[in-house]
C-alpha positions in Angstrom: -20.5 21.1 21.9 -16.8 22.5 20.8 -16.4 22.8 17.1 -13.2 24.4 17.3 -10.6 22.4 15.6 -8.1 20.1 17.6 -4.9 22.2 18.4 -1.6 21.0 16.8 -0.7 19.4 20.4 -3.6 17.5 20.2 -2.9 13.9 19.1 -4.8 12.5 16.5 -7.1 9.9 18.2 -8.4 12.2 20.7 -12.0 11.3 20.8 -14.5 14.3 21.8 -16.1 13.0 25.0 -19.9 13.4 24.6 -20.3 12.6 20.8 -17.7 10.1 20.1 -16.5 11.3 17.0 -12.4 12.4 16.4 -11.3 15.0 17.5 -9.1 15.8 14.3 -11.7 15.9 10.9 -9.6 14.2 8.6 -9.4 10.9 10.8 -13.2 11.1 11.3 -13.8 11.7 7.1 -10.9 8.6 7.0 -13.4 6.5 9.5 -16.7 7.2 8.1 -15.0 6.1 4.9 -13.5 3.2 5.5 -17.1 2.0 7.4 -19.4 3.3 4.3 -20.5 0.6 2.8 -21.7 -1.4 5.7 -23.5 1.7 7.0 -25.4 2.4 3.7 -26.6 -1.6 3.9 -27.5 -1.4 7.0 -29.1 2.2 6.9 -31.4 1.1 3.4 -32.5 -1.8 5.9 -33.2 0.5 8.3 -35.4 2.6 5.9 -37.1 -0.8 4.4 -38.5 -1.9 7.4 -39.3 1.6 8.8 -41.4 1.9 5.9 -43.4 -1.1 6.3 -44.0 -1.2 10.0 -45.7 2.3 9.2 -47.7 0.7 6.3 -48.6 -2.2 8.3 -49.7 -0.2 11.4 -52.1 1.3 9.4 -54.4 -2.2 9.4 -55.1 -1.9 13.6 -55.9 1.6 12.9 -58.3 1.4 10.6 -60.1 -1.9 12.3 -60.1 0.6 15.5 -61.3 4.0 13.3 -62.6 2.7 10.2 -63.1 5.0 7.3 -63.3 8.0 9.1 -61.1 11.7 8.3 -58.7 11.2 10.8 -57.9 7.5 10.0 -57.2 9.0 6.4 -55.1 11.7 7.9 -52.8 9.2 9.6 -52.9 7.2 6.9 -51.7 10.3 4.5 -49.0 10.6 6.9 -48.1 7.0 7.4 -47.8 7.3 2.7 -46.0 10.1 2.7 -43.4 9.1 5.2 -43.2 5.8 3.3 -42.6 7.7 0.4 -39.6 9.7 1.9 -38.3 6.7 3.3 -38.3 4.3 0.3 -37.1 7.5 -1.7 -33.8 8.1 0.4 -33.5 4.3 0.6 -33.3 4.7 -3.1 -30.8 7.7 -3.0 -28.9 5.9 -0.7 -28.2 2.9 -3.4 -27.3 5.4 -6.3 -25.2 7.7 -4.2 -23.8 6.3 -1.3 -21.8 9.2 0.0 -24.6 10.4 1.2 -24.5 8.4 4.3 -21.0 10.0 5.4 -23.1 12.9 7.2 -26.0 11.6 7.9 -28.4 14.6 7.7 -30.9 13.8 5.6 -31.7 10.8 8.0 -31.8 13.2 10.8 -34.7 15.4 9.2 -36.1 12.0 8.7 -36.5 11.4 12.3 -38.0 14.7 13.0 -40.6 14.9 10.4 -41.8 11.1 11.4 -42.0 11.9 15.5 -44.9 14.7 14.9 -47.1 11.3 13.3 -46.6 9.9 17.2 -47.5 13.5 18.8 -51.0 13.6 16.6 -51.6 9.9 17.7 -52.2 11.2 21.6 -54.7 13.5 20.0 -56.6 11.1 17.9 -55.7 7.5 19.4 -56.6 8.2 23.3 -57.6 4.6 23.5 -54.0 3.6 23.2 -52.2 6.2 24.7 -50.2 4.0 26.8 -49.2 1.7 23.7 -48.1 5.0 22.0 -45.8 6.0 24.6 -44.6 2.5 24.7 -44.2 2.4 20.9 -42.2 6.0 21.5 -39.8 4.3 23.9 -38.9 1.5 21.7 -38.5 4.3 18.5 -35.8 6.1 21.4 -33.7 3.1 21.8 -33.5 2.4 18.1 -32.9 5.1 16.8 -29.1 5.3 18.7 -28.5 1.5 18.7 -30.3 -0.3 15.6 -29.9 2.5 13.1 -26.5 3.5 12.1 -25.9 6.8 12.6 -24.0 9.4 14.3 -24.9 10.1 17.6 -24.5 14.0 17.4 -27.4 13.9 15.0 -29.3 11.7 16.8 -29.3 13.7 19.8 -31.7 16.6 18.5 -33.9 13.9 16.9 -34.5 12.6 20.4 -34.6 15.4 22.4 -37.3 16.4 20.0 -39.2 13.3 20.6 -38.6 13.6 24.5 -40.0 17.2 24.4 -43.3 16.8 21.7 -44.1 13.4 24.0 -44.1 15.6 27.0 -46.1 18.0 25.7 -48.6 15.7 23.6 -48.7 13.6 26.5 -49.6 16.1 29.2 -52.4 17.9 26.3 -54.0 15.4 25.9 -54.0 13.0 29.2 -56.1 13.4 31.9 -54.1 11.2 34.3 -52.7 13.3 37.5 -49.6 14.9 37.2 -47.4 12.1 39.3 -48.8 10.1 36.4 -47.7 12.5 33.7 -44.1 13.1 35.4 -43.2 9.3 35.2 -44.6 9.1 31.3 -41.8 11.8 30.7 -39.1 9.9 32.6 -40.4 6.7 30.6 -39.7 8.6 27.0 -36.8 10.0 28.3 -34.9 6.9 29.7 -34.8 5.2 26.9 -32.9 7.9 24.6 -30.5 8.5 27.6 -29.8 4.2 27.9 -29.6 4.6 24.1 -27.0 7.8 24.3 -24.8 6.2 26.6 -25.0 2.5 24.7 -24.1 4.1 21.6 -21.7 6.4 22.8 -19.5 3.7 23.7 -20.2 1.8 20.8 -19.2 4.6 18.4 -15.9 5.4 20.8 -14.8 1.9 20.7 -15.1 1.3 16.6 -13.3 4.7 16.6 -10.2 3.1 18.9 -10.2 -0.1 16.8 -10.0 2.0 13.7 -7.6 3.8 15.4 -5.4 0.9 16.5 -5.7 -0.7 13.1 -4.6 2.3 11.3 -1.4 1.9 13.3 -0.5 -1.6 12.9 -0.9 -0.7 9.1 1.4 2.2 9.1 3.7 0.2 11.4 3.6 -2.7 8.8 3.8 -0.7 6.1 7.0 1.0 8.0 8.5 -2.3 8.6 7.9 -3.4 4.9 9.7 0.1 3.6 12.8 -1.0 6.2 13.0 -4.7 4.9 12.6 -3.0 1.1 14.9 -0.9 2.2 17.3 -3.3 4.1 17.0 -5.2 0.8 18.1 -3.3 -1.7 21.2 -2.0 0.4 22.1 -5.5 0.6 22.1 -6.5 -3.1 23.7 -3.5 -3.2 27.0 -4.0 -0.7 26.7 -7.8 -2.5 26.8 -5.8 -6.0 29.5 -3.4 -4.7 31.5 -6.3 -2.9 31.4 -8.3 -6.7 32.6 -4.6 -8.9 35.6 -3.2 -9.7 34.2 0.7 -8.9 36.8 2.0 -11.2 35.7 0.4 -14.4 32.5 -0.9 -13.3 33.3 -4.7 -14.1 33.0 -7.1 -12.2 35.9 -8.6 -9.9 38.0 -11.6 -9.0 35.7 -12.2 -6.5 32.2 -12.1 -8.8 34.7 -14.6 -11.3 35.6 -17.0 -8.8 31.8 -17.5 -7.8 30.6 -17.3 -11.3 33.3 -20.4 -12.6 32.0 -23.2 -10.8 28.3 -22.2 -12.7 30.0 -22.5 -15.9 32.3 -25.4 -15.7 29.2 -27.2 -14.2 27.4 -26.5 -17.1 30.2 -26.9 -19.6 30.9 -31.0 -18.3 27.1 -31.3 -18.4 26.6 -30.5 -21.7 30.2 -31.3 -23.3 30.5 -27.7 -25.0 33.7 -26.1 -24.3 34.6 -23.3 -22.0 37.4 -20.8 -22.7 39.1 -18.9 -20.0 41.4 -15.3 -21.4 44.2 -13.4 -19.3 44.9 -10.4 -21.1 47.4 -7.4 -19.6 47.4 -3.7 -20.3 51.0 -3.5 -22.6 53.4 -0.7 -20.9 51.0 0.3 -18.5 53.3 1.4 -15.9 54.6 4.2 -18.3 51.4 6.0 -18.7 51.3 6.3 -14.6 54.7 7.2 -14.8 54.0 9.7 -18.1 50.4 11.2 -17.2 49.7 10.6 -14.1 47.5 7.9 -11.8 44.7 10.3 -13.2 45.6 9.2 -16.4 46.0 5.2 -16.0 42.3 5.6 -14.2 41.2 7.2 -17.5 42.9 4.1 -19.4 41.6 1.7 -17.1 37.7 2.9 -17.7 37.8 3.4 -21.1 39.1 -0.4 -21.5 36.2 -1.4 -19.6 34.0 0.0 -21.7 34.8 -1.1 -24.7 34.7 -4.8 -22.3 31.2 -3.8 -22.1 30.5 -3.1 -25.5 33.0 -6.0 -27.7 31.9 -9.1 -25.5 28.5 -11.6 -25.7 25.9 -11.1 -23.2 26.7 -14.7 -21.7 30.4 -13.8 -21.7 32.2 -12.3 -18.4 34.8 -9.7 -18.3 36.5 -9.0 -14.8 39.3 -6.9 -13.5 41.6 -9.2 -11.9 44.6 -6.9 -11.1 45.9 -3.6 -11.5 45.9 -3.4 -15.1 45.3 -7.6 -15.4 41.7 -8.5 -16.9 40.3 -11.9 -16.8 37.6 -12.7 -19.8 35.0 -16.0 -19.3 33.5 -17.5 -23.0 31.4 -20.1 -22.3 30.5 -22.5 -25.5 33.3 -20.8 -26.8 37.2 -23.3 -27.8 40.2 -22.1 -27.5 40.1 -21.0 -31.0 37.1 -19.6 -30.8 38.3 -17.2 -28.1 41.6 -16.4 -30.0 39.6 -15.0 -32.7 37.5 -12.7 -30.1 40.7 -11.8 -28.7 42.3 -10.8 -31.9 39.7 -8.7 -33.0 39.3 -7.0 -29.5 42.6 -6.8 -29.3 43.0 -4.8 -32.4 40.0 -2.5 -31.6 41.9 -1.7 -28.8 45.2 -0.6 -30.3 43.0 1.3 -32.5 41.3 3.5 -30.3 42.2 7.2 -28.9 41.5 7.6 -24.9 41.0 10.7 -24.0 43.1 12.5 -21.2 42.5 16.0 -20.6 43.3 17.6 -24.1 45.5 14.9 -24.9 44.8 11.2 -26.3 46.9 8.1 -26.1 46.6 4.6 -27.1 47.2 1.8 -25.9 47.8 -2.5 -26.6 47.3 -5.1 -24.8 48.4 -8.9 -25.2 46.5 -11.9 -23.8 46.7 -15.1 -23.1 43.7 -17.8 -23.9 43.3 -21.3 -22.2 40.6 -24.1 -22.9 39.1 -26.0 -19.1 40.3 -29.3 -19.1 38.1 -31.5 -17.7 38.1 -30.9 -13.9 40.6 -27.9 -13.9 40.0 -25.4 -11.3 40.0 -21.5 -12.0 43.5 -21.0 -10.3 44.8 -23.9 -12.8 43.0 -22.7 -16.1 44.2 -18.8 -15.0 48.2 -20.0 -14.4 47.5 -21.5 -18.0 46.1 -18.6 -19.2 48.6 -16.5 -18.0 51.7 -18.7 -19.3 50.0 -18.1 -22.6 49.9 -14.2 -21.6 53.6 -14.0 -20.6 54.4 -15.8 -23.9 52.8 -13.0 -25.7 54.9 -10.2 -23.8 58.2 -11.9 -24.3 57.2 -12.4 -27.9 56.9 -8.5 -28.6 53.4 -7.7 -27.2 49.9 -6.6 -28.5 49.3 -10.4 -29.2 46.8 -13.3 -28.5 48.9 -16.9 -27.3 47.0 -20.0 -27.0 47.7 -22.1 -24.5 48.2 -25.6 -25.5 46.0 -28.5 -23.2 48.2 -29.8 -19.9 50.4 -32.5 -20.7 
């Protein structure tokens, strides 16, 4: 048979025709694998009852011989087969790898046919019960014993052969007589070849087929993963200002009717801040767009870093930033304001080798009870216009409507 391995072209479930194994050797270790522990219990039951129908075979024998030599030699080989049996039986448990190849059971077969051989020679009586019992053995061995039909071949061929030749030693029948005994032993393992030829092609197909549907569900869960994340992403990216990395109008106008829900449920107060970038315009005009950018990022960090986990900064406008406190009055947020306010003025931005500062004056209004966002901003920002007309880098509360 070709050992050769499968040429690059080849594709990967290419079966080899006459001993039904893959074609490609890391498929066929992947299938012998994935089957190992049901051959192992199948094979150690195998051995088990191997063992005792040669023990138990013994009885007829020696009701038939008695206590003569040759009943002891058949017996000593009957043992010691038991022995080797039981013993790989054994292995089998505490190392079940050894089942992927399957050679040891191979040998196995070849030292217990020689037992059947010996039997022409010293059992004439039942030479015909022999040959039958040789038959049955044939059958088995490729469709009741799990193993792989490559090494099961030479195991039969060997019993075909030493049957033949035991047979015709040792049988004075005519040699029409003789020809058919040899077609009876040799039927059998051919029935058995073909039976489990199939067999072994077909779990090799379904392993085959399975192992696609898994890599094609495992593809199609990668795309939906995949799929996934790039929408939370575009939602992400659709809700962020990507020069400042806050979030937008858009991610405050969804995130307002959470809070206001929350704040009329509970009665605790919710503050709403407009705050604008003082003489903004000039440092576009001075620097450079490269320069208000610069501005623009460094005031949304420190948004990042001056404001409450629960609290929401957003970019609203060009230079315009909205800020969301919940639980927090309107005096509460004036006081957040001032002091962020004044970190602000306070703090060099970096542009190229030159640094600027820069103020800001905002504009703070409380939610009255049903108020929408659009209501609370204009609030806000009557507040914030307040501020600029009053001389800037400020904080104006906004008094309640009406």
């Amino acid at each position: 048979m070709p050992t050769t391995p499968p040429s690059p072209a080849m594709p990967p479930d290419r079966i080899w025709p006459l001993r039904g194994e893959f074609v490609d050797a890391a498929l066929e270790q992947s299938f012998r694998e994935s089957t190992l522990q049901q051959v192992v219990s199948q094979q150690r039951t195998s051995l088990l009852v191997w063992a005792i129908l040669l023990l138990l075979f013994a009885v007829p024998d020696y009701l038939a011989m008695g206590p003569v030599p040759w009943f002891w030699v058949l017996m000593g080989y009957r043992a010691g087969m038991a022995v080797l049996l039981l013993g790989y039986m054994h292995a089998l448990g505490r190392v079940p790898t050894l089942a992927l190849h399957n050679h040891i059971l191979m040998w196995l077969g070849l030292l217990a046919y020689p037992f059947f051989f010996l039997f022409y020679a010293v059992r004439p009586d039942v030479r015909a019960i022999n040959t039958g019992v040789i038959m049955v053995v044939q059958l088995t061995m490729f469709l009741f014993i799990p193993s792989r039909v490559k090494l099961t071949i030479p195991v039969a061929l060997f019993g075909a052969v030493g049957t033949t030749v035991s047979y015709w030693w040792t049988s004075p029948a005519d040699a029409a007589t003789k020809a058919a005994t040899v077609l009876l032993v040799t039927m059998p393992a051919v029935m058995g070849y073909v039976a489990a030829l199939r067999q072994q092609k077909t779990e090799r197909q379904e392993f085959w087929l399975r192992q696609q549907l898994q890599d094609a569900n495992r593809e199609l869960q990668g795309e939906v993963a995949r799929r996934v994340a790039l929408q939370v992403e575009l939602e992400r990216q659709a809700a962020t200002d990507l020069l400042t990395g806050l979030p937008n109008r858009r991610a405050l106008a969804e995130r307002f009717p959470i809070e206001a829900a929350r704040a009329q449920r509970t009665g605790e107060a919710l503050s709403l801040v407009m705050f604008d970038l003082d003489h903004f315009k000039q440092v576009n005009d001075r620097y450079g767009h490269a320069a208000g950018d610069a501005v623009l990022r460094g005031v949304g960090q420190l948004c990042t870093r001056s404001f409450r986990g629960v609290d929401m900064v957003a970019r609203v406008g060009g230079e315009e930033f909205a800020v969301l406190l919940p639980g927090a009055s309107v005096q509460q947020a004036g006081v957040v304001m001032e002091r962020f306010i004044n970190t602000l003025a306070g703090m060099d931005i970096e542009i190229g080798t030159q640094s600027l500062r820069i103020s800001a004056t905002a504009g703070v209004a409380q939610l009255q009870d049903s108020e929408s966002l659009d209501a609370l901003m204009a609030r806000a920002d009557v507040a914030l216009y307040a501020g600029k007309q009053a001389g800037r880098n400020r904080v104006v509360l906004a008094p309640a409507p009406g």
